[in-house]
C-alpha positions as CSV (number, residue, x, y, z in Angstrom):
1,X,-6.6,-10.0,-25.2
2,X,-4.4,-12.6,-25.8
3,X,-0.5,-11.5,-25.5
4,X,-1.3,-8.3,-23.4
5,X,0.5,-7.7,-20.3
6,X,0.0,-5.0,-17.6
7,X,2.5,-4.1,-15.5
8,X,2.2,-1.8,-12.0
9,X,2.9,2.0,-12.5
10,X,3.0,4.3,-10.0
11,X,-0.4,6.3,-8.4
12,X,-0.9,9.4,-10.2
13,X,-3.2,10.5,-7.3
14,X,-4.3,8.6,-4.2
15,X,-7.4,9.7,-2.3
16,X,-9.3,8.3,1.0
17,X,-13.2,7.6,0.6
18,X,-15.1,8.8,3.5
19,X,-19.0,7.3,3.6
20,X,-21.8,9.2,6.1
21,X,-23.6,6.0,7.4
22,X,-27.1,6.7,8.9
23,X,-29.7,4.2,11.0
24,X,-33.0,5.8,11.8
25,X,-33.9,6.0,15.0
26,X,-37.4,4.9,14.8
27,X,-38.6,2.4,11.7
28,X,-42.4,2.5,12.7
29,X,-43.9,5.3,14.4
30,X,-47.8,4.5,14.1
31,X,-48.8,3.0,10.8
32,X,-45.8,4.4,8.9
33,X,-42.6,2.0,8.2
34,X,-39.7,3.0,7.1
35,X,-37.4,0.1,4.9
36,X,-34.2,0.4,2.8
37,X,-32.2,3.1,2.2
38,X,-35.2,5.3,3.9
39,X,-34.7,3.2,7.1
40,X,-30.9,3.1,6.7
41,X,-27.8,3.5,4.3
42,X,-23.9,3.6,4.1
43,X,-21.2,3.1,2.1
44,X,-21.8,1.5,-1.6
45,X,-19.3,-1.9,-1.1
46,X,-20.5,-4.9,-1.4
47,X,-24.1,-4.7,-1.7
48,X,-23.9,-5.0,2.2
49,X,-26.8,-1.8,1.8
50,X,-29.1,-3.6,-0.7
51,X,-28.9,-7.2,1.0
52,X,-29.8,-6.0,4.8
53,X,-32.7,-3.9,2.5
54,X,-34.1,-6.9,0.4
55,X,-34.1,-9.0,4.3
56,X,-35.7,-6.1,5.9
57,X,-38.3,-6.0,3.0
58,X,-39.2,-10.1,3.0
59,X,-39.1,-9.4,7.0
60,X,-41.7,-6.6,6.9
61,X,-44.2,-7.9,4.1
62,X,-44.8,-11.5,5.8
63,X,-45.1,-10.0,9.1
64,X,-47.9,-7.3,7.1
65,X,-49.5,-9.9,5.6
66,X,-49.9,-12.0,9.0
67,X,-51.6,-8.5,10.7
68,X,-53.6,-7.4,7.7
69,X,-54.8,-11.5,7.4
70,X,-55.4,-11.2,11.3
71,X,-53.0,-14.1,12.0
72,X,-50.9,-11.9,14.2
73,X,-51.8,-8.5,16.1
74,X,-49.9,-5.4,15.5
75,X,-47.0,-6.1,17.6
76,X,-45.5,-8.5,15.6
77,X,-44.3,-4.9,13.3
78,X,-42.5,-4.4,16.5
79,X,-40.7,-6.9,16.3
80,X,-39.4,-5.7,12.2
81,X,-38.6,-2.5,14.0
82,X,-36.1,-3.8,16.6
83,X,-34.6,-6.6,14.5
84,X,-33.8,-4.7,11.5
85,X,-32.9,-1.8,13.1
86,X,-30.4,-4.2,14.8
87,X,-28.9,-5.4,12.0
88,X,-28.6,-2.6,10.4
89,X,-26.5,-1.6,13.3
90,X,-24.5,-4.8,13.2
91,X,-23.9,-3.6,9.4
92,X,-22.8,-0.3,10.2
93,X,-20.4,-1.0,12.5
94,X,-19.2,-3.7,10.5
95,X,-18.5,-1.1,7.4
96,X,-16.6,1.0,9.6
97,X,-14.1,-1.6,10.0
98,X,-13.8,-2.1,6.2
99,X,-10.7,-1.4,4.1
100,X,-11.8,1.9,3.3
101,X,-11.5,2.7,7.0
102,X,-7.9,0.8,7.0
103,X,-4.9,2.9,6.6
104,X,-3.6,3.1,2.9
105,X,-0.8,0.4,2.6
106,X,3.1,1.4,2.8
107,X,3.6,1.7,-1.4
108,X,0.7,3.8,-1.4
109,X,2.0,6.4,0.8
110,X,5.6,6.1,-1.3
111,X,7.5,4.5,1.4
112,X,8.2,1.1,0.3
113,X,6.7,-0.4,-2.9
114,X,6.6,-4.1,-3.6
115,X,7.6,-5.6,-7.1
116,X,5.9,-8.1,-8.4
117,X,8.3,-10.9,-9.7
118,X,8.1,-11.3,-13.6
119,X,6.5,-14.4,-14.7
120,X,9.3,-17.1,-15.4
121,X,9.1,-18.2,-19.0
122,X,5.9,-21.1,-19.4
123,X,4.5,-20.6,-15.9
124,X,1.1,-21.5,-15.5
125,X,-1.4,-18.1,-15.9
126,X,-0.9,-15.6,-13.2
127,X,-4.7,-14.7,-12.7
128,X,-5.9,-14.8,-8.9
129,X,-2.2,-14.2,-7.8
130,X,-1.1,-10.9,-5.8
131,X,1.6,-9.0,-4.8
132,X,2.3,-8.7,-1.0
């Protein structure tokens, strides 16, 4: 909207998110798989959950195709089993580390607050900038 202008206000309620993040400890146990959010999931931020999902799946169905074609013998779903699981991992660990994990910054918790300098008059658009 052309003209409108937000400005800061103060937190009317500030709140930690805490996530459960689960790995499964097996992914193949005979001819059953597990893939996805069945094999692993965590917190919803930045798709992290649906990307290492959509690898583990294009991972998986070539190495099915190679066994069911009898290209490859069944080992080669081993192989899904330790490197997805791994990167799941890798993930999981990763999220953990996030900025949900971070304590909340000093104006959050009321102690200091940084102002944002208005915008002198004909500066160039503000979007992209932030206050530190």
């Amino acid at each position: 909207m052309p003209g409108l202008r937000l400005d800061p206000t103060e937190p009317l309620w500030l709140n930690r998110a805490r996530f459960s993040d689960r790995v499964a400890a097996r992914l193949r146990h005979g001819r059953g798989l597990l893939a996805g959010d069945a094999a692993h999931a965590w917190a919803p931020v930045g798709g992290h959950g649906m990307n290492v999902g959509i690898l583990g799946a294009h991972n998986l169905a070539w190495k099915l195709a190679a066994v069911h074609r009898g290209q490859a013998g069944e080992g080669l779903l081993d192989t899904y089993c330790h490197e997805q699981r791994r990167m799941a991992v890798r993930y999981v660990r990763e999220m953990r580390f996030n900025f949900m994990e971070l304590p909340l910054p000093r104006w959050a918790t009321g102690r200091s607050r940084p102002r944002c300098p208005a915008p002198s008059p004909g500066a160039a658009s503000s979007a992209g900038s932030t206050c530190a």
